[in-house]
Steps between C-alpha positions, in 0.01 A plus 500: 500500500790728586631399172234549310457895673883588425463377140164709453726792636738475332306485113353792671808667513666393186161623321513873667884506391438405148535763250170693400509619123443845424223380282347274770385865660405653195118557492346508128361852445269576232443845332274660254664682227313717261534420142315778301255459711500154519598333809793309524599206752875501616659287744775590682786303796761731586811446706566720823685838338527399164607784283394342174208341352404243207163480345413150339332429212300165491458326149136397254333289720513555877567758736712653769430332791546100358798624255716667759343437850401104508479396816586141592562351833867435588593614148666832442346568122432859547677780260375749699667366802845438306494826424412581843743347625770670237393884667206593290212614497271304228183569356331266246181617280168325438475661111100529400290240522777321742548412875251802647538726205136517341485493102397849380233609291601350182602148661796478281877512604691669254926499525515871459229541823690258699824663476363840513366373835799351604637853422348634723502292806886585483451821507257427802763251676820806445252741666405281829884497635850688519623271235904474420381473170168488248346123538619215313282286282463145444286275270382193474382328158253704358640789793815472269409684251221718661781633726710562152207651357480727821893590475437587160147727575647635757911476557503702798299340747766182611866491590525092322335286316470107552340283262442128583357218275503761168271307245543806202712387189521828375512415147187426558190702399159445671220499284216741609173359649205345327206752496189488697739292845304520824618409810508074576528539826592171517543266838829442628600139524750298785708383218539824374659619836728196484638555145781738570685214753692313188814358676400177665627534886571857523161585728349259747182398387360643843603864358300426116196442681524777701570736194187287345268618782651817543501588162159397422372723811661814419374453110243235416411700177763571208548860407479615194766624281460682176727738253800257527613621191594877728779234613673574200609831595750321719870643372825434762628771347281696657590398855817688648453457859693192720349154361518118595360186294436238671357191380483091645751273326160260412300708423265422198326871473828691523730321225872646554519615126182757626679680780826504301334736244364679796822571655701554247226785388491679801694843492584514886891463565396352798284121449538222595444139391446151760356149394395369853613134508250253560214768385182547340287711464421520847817463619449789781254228676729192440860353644681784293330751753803594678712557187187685339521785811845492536533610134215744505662656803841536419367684158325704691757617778697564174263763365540689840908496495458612166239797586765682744 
């Protein structure tokens, strides 16, 4: 019996001395950003004195909170935390129709109203703190090349630019759409969520299903997407501020001869290029997780040695 008390003590104890992330006290906060006059859902984590934000960008089918927040018990699977624990403060977007962003009056997304809007939440997140420097940006999938769409629409608004999982060949023109399109809004399906996990044994099978429910919650119905073809606009040239591609070594939707026409395009002096080993197109949420932050952060501190 007095065994059994000085063990139970003693877990006691080794649990109260065992380090606390900074993320693990993070609460999720969620703001309301107005979008010309629209009303736009951002989430945001932020580490303790952080002097520099990101704002990310989730991809076509579901938003913020599964993409960069999925919570899993006894799995660390969070971006937002990563980046937490890195020293930032992060904010992720639902885009319309998304997460708690309601589809506007014409029920369409288009690319040039999503990066507009991603625009100006950026301008939103550099006003809300004493900033060393203007926010960075990161995108995911389709949030690739909305956020290069946003550099391009407005250059001035982000101190880098990260795109992940860049599906664009930009040789390629997209046609414009069929007339008389409405809106499908089509159901979201479980194997849908599941898709993006490619590489067999690089996420417990315990963490799909809980991006399955999670996803599913946060977006049972498809959003609509039309004027693709305004992706076409989408030069490198045209992008001169601090850039990083980033793409999963397996992944199917980001081919390697894609983002090497990207990067080579893009006017910055300053970009960067990293194939995550082991990665898909999720490879944020998978075993490469680590690697994934580690890169994203180290481009990032670079951006502010480079600003002083």
């Amino acid at each position: 019996m007095i065994f059994r008390s000085v063990s139970a003590a003693l877990a006691l104890l080794i649990f109260a001395l065992a380090p606390v992330s900074a993320a693990d006290q993070v609460e999720l906060r969620r703001h309301t950003v107005m979008a010309d006059g629209h009303p736009i859902a951002v989430w945001e984590k932020s580490a303790e004195a952080a002097s520099e934000a990101i704002l990310l960008v989730h991809g076509r089918t579901w938003s913020a909170r599964p993409d960069f927040d999925l919570r899993v018990e006894n799995e660390d699977l969070s971006l937002m935390d990563g980046l937490v624990e890195e020293g930032y403060a992060v904010f992720a977007i639902d885009l319309r129709g998304y997460g708690e962003t309601p589809r506007d009056d014409t029920e369409w997304l288009t690319p040039n109203r999503a990066a507009d809007d991603v625009a100006i939440v950026l301008s939103w997140i550099g006003e809300t703190g004493n900033w060393k420097i203007r926010p960075h940006l990161f995108g995911w999938s389709m949030g690739s090349t909305i956020s290069q769409l946003a550099i391009q629409r407005h250059p001035e608004v982000a101190s880098s630019l990260t795109l992940f999982g860049y599906w664009r060949d930009d040789d390629l023109e997209i046609p414009p759409d069929e007339a008389g399109i409405v809106p499908a809004k089509a159901i979201n399906t479980a194997a849908a969520a599941a898709s993006d996990f490619i590489t067999p044994g690089s996420i417990s099978q315990r963490a799909i299903d809980a991006y399955v429910e999670q996803s599913l919650a946060a977006d049972p119905v498809r959003v609509d997407v039309r004027q693709m073809d305004q992706y076409n606009a989408l030069d490198g040239s045209k992008i001169t501020i601090p850039t990083m591609v980033i793409a999963g070594e397996f992944d199917p939707l980001a081919p390697a001869e894609y983002q090497a026409k990207l990067f080579v395009r893009l006017a910055t002096g300053h970009k960067q290029y990293v194939s995550v080993p082991g990665g898909d197109h999720a490879a944020f949420l998978e075993t490469p997780r680590a690697y994934f932050i580690h890169e994203l952060a180290g481009f990032m501190r670079g951006i502010s040695i480079g600003a002083h």
